[in-house]
C-alpha positions as CSV (number, residue, x, y, z in Angstrom):
1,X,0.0,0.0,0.0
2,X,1.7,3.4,-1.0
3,X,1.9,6.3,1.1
4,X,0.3,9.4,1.0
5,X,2.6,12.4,-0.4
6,X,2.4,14.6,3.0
7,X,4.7,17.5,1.4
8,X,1.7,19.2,0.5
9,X,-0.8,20.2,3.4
10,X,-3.8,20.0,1.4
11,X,-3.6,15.9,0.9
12,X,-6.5,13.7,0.1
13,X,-6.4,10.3,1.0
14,X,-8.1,7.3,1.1
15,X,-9.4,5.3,4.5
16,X,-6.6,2.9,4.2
17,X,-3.9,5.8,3.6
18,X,-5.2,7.5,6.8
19,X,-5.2,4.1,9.0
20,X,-1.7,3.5,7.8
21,X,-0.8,7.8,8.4
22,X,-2.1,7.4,12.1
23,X,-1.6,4.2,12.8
24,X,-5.4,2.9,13.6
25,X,-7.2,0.0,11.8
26,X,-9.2,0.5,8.6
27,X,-12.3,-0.3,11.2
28,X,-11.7,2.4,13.7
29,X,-11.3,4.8,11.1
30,X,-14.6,3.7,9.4
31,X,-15.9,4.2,12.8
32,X,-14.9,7.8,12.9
33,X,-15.8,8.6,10.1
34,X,-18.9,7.2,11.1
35,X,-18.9,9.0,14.3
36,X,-18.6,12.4,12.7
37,X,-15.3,13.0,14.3
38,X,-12.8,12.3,11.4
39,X,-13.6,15.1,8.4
40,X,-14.6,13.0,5.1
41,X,-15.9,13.7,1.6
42,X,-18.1,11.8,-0.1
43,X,-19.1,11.4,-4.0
44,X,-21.2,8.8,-4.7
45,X,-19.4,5.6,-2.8
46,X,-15.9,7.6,-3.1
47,X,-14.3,9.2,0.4
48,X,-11.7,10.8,0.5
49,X,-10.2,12.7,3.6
50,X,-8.4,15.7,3.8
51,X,-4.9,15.1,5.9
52,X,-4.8,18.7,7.7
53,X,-8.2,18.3,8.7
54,X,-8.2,15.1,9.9
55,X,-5.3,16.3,12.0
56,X,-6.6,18.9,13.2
57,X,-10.0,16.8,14.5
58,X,-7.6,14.3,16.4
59,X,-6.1,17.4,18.4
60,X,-9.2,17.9,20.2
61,X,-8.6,14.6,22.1
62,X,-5.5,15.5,23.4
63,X,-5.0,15.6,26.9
64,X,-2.7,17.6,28.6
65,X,-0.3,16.3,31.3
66,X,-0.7,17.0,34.9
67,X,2.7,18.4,34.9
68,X,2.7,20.8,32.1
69,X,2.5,24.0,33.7
């Protein structure tokens, strides 16, 4: 499976390109995508997902250390 070209920050990929990107199973990101909380586009059957984005989304689940001050 090739990797996505990530020189560019306005990247579409496919939901196997993200898995591999992020490191989660093909499943959990169907089940974001699902979910609403991974940014998709849809034409007909075809998704795509923008890399930025998708970035982006993921950062709202960070948590912050109890030592960062």
């Amino acid at each position: 499976m090739k990797r996505a070209n990530l020189n560019n920050g306005n990247v579409w990929v496919t939901r196997e390109q993200i898995a591999l990107h992020f490191g989660f199973s093909v499943r959990t990101v169907a089940n974001l995508q699902r979910r609403r909380v991974m940014p998709f586009v849809k034409v007909g059957r075809l998704v795509r997902f923008n890399l930025n984005k998708c970035e982006q989304a993921l950062l709202k689940f960070e948590t912050k250390s109890i030592f960062d001050v």
